[in-house]
N, C-alpha and C positions, 0 to 999 in steps of 0.2 A: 232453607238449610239452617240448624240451629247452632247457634255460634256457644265457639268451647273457649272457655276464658278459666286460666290457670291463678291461683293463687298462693302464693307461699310465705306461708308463716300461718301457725294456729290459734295466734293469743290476741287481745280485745282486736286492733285494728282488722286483722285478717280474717278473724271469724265472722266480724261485721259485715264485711265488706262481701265474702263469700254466701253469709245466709241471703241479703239483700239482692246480689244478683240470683242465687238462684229460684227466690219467691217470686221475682221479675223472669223467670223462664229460660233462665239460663244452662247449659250443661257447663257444671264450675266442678273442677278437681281442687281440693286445699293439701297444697304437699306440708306437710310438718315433721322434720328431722328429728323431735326433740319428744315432746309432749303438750300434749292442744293443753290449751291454759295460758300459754307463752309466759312471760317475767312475771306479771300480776299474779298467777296462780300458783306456778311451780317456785318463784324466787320474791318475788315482791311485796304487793301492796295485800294478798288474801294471806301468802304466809308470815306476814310483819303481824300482822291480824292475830293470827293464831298467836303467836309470840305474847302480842301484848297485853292479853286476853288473861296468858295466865300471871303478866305482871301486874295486870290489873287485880288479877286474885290473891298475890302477894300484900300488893299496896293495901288490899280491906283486911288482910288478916294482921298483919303488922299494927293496925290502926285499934281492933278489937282484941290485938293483943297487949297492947300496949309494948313493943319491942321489934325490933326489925325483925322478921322471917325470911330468910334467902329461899333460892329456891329447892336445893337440894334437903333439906328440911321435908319437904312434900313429896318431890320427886324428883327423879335423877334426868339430866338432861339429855340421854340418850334417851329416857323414855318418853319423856316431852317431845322427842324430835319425832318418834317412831308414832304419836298419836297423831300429829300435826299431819304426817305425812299420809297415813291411811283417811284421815280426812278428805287429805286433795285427792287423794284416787278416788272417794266416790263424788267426790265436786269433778274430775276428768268425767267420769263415765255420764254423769247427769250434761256437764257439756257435746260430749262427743255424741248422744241420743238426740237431745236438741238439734245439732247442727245436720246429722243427717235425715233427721225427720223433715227438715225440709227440702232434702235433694242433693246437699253437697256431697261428693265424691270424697275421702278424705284418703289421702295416700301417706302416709308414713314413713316416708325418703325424701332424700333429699331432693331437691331441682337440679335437674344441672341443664344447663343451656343448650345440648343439645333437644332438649325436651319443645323447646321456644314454638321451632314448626307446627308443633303440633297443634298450637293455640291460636287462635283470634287475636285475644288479648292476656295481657297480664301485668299482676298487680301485686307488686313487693311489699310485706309486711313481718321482714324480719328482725326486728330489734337492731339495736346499737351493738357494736364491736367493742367488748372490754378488755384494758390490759393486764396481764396479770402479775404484773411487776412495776414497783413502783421507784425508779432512782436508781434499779440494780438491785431494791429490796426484794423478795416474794412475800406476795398478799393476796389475802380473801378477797373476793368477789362475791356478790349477793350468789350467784349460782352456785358456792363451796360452803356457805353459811346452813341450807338444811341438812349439808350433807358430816356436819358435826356430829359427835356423839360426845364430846367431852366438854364442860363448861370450861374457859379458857378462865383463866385465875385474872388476869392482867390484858386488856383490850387497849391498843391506839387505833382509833379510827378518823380517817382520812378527806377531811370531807364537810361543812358546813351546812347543807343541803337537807331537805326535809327526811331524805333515808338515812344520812348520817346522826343525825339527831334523833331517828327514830329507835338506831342501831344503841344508840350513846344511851339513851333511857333504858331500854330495856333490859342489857345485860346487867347496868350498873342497879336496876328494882331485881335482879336476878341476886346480884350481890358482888358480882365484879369490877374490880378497880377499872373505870375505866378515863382517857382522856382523848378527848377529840381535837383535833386539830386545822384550824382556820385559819387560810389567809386572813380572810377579813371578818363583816358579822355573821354569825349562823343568821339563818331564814330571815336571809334580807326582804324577800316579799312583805316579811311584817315592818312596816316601816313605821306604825304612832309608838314612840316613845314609852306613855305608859302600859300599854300591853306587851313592851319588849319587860320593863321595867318588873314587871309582875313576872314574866316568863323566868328570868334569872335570878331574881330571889325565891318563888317559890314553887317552880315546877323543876327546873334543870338542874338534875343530880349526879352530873358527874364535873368533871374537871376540863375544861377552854383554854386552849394552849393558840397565839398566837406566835409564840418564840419561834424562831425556826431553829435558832443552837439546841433549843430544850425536845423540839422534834425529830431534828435529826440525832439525836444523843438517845432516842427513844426507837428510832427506828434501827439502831444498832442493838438494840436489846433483845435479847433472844427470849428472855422473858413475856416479851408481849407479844399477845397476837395479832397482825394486821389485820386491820378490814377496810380496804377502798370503796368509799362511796360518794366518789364523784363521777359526774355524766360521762358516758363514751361519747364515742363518735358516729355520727352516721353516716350511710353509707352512699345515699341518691338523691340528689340534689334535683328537685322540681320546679317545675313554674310556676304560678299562682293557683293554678287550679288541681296542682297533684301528678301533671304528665312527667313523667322522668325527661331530664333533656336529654335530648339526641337519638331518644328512641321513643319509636311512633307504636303508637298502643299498647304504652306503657306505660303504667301509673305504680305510685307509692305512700304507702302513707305509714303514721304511727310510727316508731324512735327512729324507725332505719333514715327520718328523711332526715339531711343533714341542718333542716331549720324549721323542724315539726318537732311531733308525738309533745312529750314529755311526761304524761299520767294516762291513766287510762280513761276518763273519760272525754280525753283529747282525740286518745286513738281512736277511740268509737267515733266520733265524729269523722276525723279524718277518713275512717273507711270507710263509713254513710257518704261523705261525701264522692270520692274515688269510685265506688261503686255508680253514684250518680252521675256524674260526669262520663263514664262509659254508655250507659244508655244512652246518656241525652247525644253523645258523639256519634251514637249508631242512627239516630233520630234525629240528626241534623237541628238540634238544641243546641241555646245558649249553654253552656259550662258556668257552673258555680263555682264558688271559693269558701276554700274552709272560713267558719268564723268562730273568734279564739275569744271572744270579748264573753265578759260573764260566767266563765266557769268555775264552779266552786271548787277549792282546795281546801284539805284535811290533813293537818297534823296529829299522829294518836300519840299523846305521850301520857304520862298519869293523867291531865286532864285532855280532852281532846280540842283541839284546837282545830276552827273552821273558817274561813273567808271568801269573801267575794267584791267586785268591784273595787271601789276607790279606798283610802284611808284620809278623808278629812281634816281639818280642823273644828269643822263643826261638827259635833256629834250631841249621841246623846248616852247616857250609860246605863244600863239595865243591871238588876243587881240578880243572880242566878237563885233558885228556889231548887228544891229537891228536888231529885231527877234521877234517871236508869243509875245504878249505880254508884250513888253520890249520895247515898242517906248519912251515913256515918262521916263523911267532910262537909255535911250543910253549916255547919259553926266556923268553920275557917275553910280556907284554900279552897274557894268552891269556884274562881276565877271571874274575868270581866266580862262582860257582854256590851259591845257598844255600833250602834245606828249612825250611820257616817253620813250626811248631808251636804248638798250644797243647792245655793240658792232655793232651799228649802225642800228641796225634793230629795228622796233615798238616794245615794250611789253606792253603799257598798253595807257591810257588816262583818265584825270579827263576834265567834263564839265562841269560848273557853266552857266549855261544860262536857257534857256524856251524849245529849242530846242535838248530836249535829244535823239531823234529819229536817232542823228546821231551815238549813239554809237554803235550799232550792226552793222554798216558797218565795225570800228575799229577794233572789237570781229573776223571777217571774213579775215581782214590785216593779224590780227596776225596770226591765222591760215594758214593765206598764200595763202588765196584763193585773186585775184588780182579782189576786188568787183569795185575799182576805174580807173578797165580798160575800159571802156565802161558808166562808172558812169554821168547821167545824172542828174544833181544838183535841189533840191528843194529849188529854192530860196523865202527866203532869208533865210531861215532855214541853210541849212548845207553849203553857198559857201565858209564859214574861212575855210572849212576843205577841201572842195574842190580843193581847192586853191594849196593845198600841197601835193595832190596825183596824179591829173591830170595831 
């Protein structure tokens, strides 16, 4: 009898977890409420993407104009939003082909629990719970953000975190005033000094409000628009290997879990994984555990910023060369590159350039797999890094 395992949610964690059991022979239905894509496609990190993509086209014309360029100068932000979007619909449709070409069912409604019976198993991958009020205020959420058509004159955004400062860059390379507000540092993951040091004198363009008299006197302002981007909540709490507690052949993965997801190439794991642990359960296998060490993170702000592993004391600093979009900033603000060591071996890397494609080779160093023995260089992209493993 072929066991029917139900899935719900469309975006990275769930569509993973769904393709994989059904190339393993599965009969998988993926319900999705919303649209397949989940936050990454429809609200997140693809449409941040498009976003920055055309602030990145600001930044070079400003630079060969010699004179700021906003963006309504080019185009109007309803029309920005309205390109961006027919975008994702055929990035939907190229996913939604994928996913059933190899067998998934996709249904288009919601779950609801009476549906449970009908399943084998099943495996939650619905994102996090946002609120949409903050203190009594009413504020934006990433999922109200495409659905603008009007560039807001005045932004407070809410939030220290790598969406918030994504959020904070872009509108204000757009041309709006904008001010962000932290408890404490933005992007404390970045913890070496001089590449915070570099980030705030010459990348971060808008205004860091730690006041709370100065925030809340801001959040009374009708003038500005809110935008909350700090983390929700999730919603199912697992064991080590993804089982929801308390319920038997049940698994979870990506934001909904209350100490998972966090990016997308976390969900993708986690649903690889989840996925794997269901077979191996059917198969009287050991059960794995996600493993969260080593994955690379991406900031896009005018320059992109990329990390992995450790930040050191020993390093070593690379000085950036021309790259995908970076010919007209090679004379200044072209950012730092630095090789984080300890006891002589590689543990980590930050990269401030265009070119962040180089860090999953570093991610494979550490690891130990020797990716720069045979490594054939895409230049002019990765040759600073070339340079030192070759």
């Amino acid at each position: 009898m072929e066991l029917k395992i139900a899935v719900i949610g469309g975006g990275p964690a769930g569509r993973t977890a769904s393709m994989y059991l059904a190339k393993n022979g599965f009969d998988v239905d993926l319900f999705e409420r919303d649209r397949i894509g989940g936050t990454c496609l429809n609200y997140g990190c693809t449409y941040i993407t498009g976003l920055r993509e055309m602030a990145d086209i600001l930044n070079n014309l400003s630079i060969l104009k010699g004179r700021e360029i906003n963006l309504e100068e080019i185009i109007s932000f309803k029309e920005l939003q309205e390109k961006i979007n027919k975008i994702q619909d055929k990035i939907r449709n190229k996913l939604e082909k994928e996913t059933k070409s190899l067998g998934v069912n996709i249904k288009y409604k919601e779950f609801k629990e009476e549906y449970r019976e009908d399943y084998d198993y099943v495996v939650y991958a619905t994102g996090r719970n946002y609120p949409s009020n903050y203190n009594g205020y009413e504020v934006l959420t990433h999922k109200d953000i495409p659905n603008l058509r009007e560039l807001p004159e005045n932004i407070l955004i809410i939030g220290g975190g790598t969406a918030g400062v994504e959020y904070a860059s872009i509108f204000s390379d757009f041309g709006c005033n904008v001010v962000l507000y932290t408890r404490s540092k933005i992007l404390k993951e970045i913890k070496d000094e001089e590449i915070r040091d570099y980030l705030m004198k010459k990348v971060i363009n808008f205004k860091i409000t730690n006041d709370k008299e100065e925030f809340e006197k801001l959040l009374k302002d009708d003038d500005y628009t809110k935008i909350l981007a700090i983390g929700g909540k999730g919603i199912f709490e697992t064991d080590e290997y993804l089982r929801v507690v308390n319920k038997e052949k049940t698994y979870a993965c990506g934001d909904c879990l209350i100490n998972g997801g966090g990016n997308t190439p976390i969900s993708r794991m986690e649903g690889r994984v989840a996925a794997q642990n269901i077979i191996n359960e059917i198969n009287n296998k050991p059960l794995i555990k996600p493993n969260y060490e080593l994955i690379p993170k991406t900031i896009r702000l005018s320059l992109t910023i990329s990390y992995v592993g450790k930040q050191t004391n020993e390093y070593k600093i690379i000085k950036s060369h021309i790259g995908r979009g970076n010919f007209f900033k090679v004379l200044s603000d072209v950012g730092i590159n630095k090789i984080y060591y300890e006891n002589g071996k590689v543990v980590g890397a930050i990269t401030m350039m265009p070119c962040a494609e180089v860090l999953p080779y570093f991610t494979q160093l550490i690891r130990g797999v020797d990716v720069y023995n045979n490594f054939i260089e895409v230049h002019p992209s990765t040759d600073i890094f070339y340079k030192e493993f070759r």
